[in-house]
N, C-alpha and C positions, 0 to 999 in steps of 0.2 A: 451653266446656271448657278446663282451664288446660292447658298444658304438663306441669305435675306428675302431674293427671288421667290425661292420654292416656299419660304413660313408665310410673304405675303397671299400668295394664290390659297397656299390651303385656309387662312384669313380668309379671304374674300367668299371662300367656298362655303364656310360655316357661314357665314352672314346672311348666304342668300338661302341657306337652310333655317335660320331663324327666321329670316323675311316670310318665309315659303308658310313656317308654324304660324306664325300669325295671321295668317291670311286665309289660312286651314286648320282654322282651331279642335277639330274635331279629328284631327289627324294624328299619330305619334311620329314626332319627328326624331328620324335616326339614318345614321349611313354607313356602309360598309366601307373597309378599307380600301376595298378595289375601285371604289367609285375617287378614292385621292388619287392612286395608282394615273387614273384615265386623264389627269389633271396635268401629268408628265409623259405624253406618248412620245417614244423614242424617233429621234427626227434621221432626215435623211444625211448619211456618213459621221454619226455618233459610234465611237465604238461603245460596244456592249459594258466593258466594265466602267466607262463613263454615265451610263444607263444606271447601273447594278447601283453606283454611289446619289446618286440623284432618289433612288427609291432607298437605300440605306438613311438618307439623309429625310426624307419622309415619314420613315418609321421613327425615328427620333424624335421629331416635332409631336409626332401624334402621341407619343411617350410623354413628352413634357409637358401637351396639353390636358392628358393624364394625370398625368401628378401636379398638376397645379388646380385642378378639380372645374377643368373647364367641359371635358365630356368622362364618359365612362362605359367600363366595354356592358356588352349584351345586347339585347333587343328592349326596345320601351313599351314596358309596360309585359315583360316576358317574366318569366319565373327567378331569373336571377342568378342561374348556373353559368361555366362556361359554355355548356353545347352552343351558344348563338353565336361565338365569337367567330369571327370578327366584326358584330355590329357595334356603334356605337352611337350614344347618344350623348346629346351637350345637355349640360345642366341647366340649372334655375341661373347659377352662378355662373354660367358661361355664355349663358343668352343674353346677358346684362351685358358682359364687358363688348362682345363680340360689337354692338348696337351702336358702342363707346364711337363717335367719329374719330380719337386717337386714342390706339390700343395700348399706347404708357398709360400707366405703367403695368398693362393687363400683357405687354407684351419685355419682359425684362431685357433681352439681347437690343431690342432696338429702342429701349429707352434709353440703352447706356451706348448705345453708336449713337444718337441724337443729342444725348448730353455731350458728349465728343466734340460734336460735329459744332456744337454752339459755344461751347468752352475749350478748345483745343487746346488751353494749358493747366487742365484740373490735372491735381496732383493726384499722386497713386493712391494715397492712402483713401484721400476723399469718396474716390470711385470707387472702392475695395468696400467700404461703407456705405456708398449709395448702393451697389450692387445687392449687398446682403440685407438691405432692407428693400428693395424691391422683391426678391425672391421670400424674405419673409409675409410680404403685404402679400404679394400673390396666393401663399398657402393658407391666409387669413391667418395670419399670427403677430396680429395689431401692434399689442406689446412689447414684442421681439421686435419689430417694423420701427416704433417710436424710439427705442434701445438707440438703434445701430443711426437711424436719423439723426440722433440726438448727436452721436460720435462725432458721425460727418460734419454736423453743424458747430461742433467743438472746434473741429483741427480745423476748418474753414475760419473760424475767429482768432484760433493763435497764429493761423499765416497773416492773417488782416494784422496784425499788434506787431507781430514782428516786423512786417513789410510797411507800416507806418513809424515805428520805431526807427528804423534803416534810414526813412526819408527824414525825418526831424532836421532841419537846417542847422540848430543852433546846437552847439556841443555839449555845452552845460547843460542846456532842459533835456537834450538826447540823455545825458549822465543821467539826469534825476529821475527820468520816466523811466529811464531801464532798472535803476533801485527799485521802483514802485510795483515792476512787475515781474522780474527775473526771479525766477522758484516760487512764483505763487498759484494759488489755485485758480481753477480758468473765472470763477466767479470776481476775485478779488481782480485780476488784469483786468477783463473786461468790464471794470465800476470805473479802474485808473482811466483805461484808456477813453470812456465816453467825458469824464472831466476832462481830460489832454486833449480832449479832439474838438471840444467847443473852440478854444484858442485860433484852431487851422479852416473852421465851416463858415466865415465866411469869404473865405477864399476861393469857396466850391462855386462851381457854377450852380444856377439857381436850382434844375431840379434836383441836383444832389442834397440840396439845402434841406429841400421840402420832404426828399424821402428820411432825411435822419431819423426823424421822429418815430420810421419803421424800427431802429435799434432799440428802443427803449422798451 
């Protein structure tokens, strides 16, 4: 069973615990570890230390959904010590995402295998940057989240300048446009490049035409 596997089940598992809160508002909803535990019964001719990693790889999940503040240990509505543990309870903030019909970016590993999956030639830097702002947006640290987004959407604009630059047909405008942008700040290239790039739109097919208007 993949890692992907076991975080969507315990996914699923939380959700029909929020379903469950709503439907029994006068309830406190919370659950034990052992009840994830039961979500993975060892099947027949699994060896035991294949077992041992499947529940290693459970506790980790339940870690991270810890620290991203989607439940938290004790009993609801208990005094707040360790003695209840291992109960746990999802948050205000964890019963919102879980609801989410796609858990991007409440779910960061499978946002960034779905980003992949749909971009299979995003550069490293890009995803190194999409990465650290998903994991900042998850701990609510907005500011940090718009930071590293901002980055990403930088290096994502100097590959667009340079990879339209590369293609410029004519040698001399290719000279003159590279003067224009070569050592300058990303503001200053990307003013050249929207001037340089009326010259080549309409050349685009038509909805490429239509979405320019997004750049500006």
């Amino acid at each position: 069973m993949t890692r992907e596997e076991i975080r969507n089940k315990i996914f699923e598992h939380l959700k029909q615990q929020v379903a469950w809160t709503q439907t029994n508002p006068n309830q406190a909803q919370q659950f034990q570890l052992s009840q994830i535990y039961t979500l993975f019964p060892m099947v027949q001719g699994e060896a035991q230390w294949q077992h041992h990693k499947i529940d290693a790889i459970t506790r980790e999940i339940i870690q991270e959904l810890e620290n991203g503040g989607f439940i938290y240990e004790g009993q609801a509505g208990g005094l707040g010590d360790m003695s209840s543990y291992p109960w746990y309870t999802i948050t205000e903030y964890g019963k919102e995402a879980i609801l989410q019909e796609d858990w991007s970016p409440y779910d960061p590993e499978g946002y960034l295998n779905a980003l992949k999956a749909k971009i299979p030639v995003i550069d490293d830097v890009t995803l190194t940057y999409i990465g650290e702002t998903v994991a900042a947006y998850n701990r609510r640290h907005l500011l940090s989240a718009t930071l590293t987004i901002g980055v990403a959407s930088e290096n994502l604009m100097l590959l667009l300048i340079e990879a339209y630059t590369n293609w410029i047909p004519n040698a001399t405008r290719k000279a003159s446009f590279q003067n224009k942008v070569n050592g300058r700040f990303i503001s200053t290239q990307y003013g050249e490049f929207k001037k340089e790039f009326v010259n080549d739109l309409k050349s685009l097919p038509v909805e490429f035409q239509v979405n320019w208007g997004n750049l500006y």
